[in-house]
Backbone atoms as SQL, in Angstrom:
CREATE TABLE atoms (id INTEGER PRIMARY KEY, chain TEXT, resi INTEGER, resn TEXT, atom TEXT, x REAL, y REAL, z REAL);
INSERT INTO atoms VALUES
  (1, 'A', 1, 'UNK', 'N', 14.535, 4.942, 10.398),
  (2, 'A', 1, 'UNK', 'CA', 13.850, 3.810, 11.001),
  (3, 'A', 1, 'UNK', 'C', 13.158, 4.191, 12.300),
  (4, 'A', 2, 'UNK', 'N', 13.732, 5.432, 12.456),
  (5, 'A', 2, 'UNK', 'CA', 12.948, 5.809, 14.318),
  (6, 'A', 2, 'UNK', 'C', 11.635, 5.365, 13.929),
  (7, 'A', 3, 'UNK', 'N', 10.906, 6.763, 12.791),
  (8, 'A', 3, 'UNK', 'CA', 9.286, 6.899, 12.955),
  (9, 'A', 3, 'UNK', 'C', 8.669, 5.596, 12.763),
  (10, 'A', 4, 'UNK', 'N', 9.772, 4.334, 11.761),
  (11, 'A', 4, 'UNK', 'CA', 8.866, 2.916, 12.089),
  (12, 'A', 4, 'UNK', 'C', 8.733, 2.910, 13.800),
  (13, 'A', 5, 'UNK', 'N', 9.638, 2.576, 13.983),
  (14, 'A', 5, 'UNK', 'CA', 9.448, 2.165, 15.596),
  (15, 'A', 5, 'UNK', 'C', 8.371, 3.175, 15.810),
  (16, 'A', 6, 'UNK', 'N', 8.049, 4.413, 15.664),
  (17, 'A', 6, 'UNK', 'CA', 6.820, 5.009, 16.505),
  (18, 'A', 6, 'UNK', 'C', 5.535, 4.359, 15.839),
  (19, 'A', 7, 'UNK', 'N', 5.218, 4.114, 14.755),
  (20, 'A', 7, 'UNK', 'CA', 4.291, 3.197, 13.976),
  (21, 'A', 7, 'UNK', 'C', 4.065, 1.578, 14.879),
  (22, 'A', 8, 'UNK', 'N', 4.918, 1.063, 14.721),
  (23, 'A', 8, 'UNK', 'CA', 4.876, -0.024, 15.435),
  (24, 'A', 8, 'UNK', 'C', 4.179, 0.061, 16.932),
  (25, 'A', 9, 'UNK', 'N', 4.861, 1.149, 17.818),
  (26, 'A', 9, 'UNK', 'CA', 4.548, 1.593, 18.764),
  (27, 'A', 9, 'UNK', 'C', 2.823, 1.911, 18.859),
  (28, 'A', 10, 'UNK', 'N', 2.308, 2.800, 17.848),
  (29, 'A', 10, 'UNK', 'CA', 1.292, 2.984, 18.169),
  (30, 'A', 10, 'UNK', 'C', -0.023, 2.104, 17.529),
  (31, 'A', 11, 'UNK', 'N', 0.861, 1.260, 16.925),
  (32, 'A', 11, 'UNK', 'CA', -0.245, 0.022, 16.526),
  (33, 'A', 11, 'UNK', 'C', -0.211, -1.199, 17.834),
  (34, 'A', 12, 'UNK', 'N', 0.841, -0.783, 18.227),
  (35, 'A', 12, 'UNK', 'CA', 1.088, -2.011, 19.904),
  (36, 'A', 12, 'UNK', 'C', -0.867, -1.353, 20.666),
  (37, 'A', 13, 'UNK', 'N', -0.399, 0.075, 20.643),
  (38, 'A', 13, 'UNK', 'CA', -1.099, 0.547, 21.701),
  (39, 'A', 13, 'UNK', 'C', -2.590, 0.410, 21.319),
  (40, 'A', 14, 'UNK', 'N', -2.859, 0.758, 19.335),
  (41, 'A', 14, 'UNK', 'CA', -4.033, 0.483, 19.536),
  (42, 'A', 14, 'UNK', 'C', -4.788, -0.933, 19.534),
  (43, 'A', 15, 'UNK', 'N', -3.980, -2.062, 19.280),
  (44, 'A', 15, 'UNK', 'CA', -4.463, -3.363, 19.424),
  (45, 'A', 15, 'UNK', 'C', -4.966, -3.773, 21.009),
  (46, 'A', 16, 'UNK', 'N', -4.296, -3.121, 22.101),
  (47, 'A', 16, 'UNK', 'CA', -4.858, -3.170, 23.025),
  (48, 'A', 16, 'UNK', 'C', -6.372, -2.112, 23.797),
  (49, 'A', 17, 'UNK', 'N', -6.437, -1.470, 22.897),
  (50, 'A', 17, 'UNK', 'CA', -7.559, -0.037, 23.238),
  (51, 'A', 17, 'UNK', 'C', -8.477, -0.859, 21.931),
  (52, 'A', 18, 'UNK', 'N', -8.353, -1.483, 21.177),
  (53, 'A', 18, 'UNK', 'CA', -9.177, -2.052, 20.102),
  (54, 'A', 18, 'UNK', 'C', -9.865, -3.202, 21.136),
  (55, 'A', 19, 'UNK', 'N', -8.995, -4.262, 21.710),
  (56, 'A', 19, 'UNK', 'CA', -9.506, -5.053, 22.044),
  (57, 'A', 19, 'UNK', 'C', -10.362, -4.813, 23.214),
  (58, 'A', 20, 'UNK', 'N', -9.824, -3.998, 23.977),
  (59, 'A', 20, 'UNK', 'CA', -11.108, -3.590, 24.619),
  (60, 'A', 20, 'UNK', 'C', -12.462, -2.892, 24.253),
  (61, 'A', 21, 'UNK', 'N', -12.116, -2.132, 23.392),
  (62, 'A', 21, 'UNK', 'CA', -13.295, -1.302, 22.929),
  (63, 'A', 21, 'UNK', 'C', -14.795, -2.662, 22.157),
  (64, 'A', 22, 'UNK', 'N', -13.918, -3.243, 21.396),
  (65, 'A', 22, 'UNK', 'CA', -14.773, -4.329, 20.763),
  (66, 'A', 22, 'UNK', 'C', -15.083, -5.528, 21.769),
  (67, 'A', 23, 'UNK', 'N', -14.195, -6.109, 22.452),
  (68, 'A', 23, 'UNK', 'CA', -14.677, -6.786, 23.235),
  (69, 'A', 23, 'UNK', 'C', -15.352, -7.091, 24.738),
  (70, 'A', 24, 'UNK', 'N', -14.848, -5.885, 25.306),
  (71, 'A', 24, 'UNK', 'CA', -15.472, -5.772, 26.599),
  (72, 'A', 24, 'UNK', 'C', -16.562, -4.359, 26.547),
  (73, 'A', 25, 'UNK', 'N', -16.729, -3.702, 25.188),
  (74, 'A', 25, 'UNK', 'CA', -17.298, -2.557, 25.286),
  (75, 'A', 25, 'UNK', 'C', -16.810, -1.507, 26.034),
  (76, 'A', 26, 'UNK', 'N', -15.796, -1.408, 26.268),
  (77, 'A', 26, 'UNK', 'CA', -15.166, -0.291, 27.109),
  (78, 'A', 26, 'UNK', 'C', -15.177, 1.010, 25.789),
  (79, 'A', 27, 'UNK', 'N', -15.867, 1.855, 26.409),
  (80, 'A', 27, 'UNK', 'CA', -16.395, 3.092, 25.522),
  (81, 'A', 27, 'UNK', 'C', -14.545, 4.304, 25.446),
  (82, 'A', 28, 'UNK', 'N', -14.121, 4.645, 26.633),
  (83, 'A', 28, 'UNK', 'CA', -12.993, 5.168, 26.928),
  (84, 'A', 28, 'UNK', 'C', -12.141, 4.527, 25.555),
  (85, 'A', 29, 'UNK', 'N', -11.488, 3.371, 25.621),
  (86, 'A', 29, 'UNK', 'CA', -11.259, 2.577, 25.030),
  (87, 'A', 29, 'UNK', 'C', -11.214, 2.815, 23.361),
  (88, 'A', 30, 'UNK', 'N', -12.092, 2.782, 23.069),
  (89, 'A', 30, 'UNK', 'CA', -12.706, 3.365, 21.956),
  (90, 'A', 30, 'UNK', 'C', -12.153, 5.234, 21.267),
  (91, 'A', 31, 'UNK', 'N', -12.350, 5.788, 22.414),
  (92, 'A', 31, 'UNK', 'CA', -11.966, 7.287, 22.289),
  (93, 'A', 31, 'UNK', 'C', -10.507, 6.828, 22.333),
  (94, 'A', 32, 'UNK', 'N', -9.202, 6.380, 22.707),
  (95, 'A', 32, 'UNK', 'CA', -8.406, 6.364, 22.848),
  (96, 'A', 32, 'UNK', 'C', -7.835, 5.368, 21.459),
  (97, 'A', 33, 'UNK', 'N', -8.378, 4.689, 20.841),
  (98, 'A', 33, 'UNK', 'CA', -8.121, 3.737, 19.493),
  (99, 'A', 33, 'UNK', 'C', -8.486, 5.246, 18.733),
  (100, 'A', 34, 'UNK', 'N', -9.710, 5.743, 18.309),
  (101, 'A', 34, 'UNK', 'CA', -9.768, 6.961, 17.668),
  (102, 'A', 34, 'UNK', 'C', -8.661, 8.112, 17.259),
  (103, 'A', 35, 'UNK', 'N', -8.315, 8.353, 18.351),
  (104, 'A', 35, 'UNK', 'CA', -6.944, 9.396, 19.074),
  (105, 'A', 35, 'UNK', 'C', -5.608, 8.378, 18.045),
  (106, 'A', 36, 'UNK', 'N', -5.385, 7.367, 18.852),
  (107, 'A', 36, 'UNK', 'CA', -4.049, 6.918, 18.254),
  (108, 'A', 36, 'UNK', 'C', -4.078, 6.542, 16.751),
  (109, 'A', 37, 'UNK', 'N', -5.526, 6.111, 16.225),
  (110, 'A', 37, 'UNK', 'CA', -5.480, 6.021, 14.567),
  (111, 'A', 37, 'UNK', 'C', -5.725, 7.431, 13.852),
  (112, 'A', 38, 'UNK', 'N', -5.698, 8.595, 14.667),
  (113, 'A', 38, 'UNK', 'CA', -5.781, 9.945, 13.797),
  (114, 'A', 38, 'UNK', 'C', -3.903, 10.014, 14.388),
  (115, 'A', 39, 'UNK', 'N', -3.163, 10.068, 14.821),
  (116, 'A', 39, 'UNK', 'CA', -1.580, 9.955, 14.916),
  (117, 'A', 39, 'UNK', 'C', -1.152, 8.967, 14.214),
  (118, 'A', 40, 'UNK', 'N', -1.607, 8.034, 13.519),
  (119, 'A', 40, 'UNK', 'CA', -1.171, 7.266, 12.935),
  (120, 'A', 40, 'UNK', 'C', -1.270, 7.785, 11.474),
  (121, 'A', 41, 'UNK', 'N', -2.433, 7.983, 11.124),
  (122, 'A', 41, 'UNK', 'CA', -2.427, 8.791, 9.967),
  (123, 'A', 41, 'UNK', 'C', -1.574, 9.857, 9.770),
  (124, 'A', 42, 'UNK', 'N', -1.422, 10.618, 10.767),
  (125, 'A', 42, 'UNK', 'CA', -0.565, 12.070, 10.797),
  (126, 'A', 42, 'UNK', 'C', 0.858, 11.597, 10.433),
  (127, 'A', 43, 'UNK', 'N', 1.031, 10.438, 11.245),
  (128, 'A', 43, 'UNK', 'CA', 2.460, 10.471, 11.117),
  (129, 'A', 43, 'UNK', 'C', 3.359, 9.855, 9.900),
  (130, 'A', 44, 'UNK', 'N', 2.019, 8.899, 9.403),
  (131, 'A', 44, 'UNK', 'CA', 2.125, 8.153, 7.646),
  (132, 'A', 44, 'UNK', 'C', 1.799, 9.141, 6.694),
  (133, 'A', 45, 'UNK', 'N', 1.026, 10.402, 6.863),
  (134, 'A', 45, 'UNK', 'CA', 1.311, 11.398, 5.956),
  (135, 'A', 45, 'UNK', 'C', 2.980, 12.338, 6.193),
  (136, 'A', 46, 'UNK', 'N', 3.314, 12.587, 7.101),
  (137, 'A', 46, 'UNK', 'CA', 4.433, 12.997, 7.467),
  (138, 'A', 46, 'UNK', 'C', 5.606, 12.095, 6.760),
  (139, 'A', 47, 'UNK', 'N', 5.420, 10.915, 6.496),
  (140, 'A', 47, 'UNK', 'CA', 6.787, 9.836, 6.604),
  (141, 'A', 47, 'UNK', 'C', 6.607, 9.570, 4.642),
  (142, 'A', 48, 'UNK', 'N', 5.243, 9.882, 4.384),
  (143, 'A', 48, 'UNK', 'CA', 4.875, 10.109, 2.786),
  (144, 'A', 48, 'UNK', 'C', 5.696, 11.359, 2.339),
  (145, 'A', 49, 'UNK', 'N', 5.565, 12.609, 2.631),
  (146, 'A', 49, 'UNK', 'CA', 6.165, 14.111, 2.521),
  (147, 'A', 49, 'UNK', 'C', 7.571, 13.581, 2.196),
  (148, 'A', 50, 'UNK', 'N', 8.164, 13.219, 3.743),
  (149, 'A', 50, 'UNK', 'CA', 9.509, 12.793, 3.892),
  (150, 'A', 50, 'UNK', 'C', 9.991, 12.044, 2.410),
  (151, 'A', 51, 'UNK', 'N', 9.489, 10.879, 2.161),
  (152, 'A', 51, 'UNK', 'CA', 9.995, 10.067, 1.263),
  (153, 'A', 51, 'UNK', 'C', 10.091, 10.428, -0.164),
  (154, 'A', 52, 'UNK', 'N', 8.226, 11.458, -0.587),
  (155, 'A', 52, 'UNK', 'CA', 8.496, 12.075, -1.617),
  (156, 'A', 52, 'UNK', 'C', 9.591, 13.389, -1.918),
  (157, 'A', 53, 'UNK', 'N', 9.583, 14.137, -0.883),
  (158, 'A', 53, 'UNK', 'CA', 10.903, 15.040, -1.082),
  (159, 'A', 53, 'UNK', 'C', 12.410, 14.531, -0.925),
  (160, 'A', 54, 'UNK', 'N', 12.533, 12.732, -0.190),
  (161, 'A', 54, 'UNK', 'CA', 14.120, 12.339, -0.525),
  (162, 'A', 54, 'UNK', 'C', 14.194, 11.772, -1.908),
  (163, 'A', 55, 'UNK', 'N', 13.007, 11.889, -2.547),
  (164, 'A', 55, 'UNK', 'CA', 12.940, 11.252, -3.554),
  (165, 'A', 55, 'UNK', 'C', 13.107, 12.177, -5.224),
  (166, 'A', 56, 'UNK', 'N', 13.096, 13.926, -4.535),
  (167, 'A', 56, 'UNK', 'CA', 13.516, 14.756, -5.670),
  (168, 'A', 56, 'UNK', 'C', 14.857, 15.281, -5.620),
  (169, 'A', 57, 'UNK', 'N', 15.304, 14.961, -4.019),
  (170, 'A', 57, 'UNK', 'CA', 16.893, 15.580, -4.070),
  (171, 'A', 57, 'UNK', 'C', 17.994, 14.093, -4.853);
């Protein structure tokens, strides 16, 4: 259950770097939603691996 909590975690972070990026145009903002949705991916391919290999032992 940790890596949920880091999922959760980094969807906290990009809803706030989203809302700025889209709504106030904050460009930074933007680079930093980018960043945390390529770790998000990384870490849902990682937690995929995980599940398919508890899933052959």
């Amino acid at each position: 259950m940790n890596r949920f909590n880091e999922i959760k975690a980094l969807v906290d972070d990009l809803e706030v770097d989203m809302e700025k990026f889209y709504s106030k145009g904050n460009k930074t903002a933007g680079t930093r939603a980018r960043k945390t949705l390529q770790e998000l991916k990384k870490l849902s391919q990682d937690i995929r691996v995980d599940i398919q290999n508890s899933k052959k032992h």
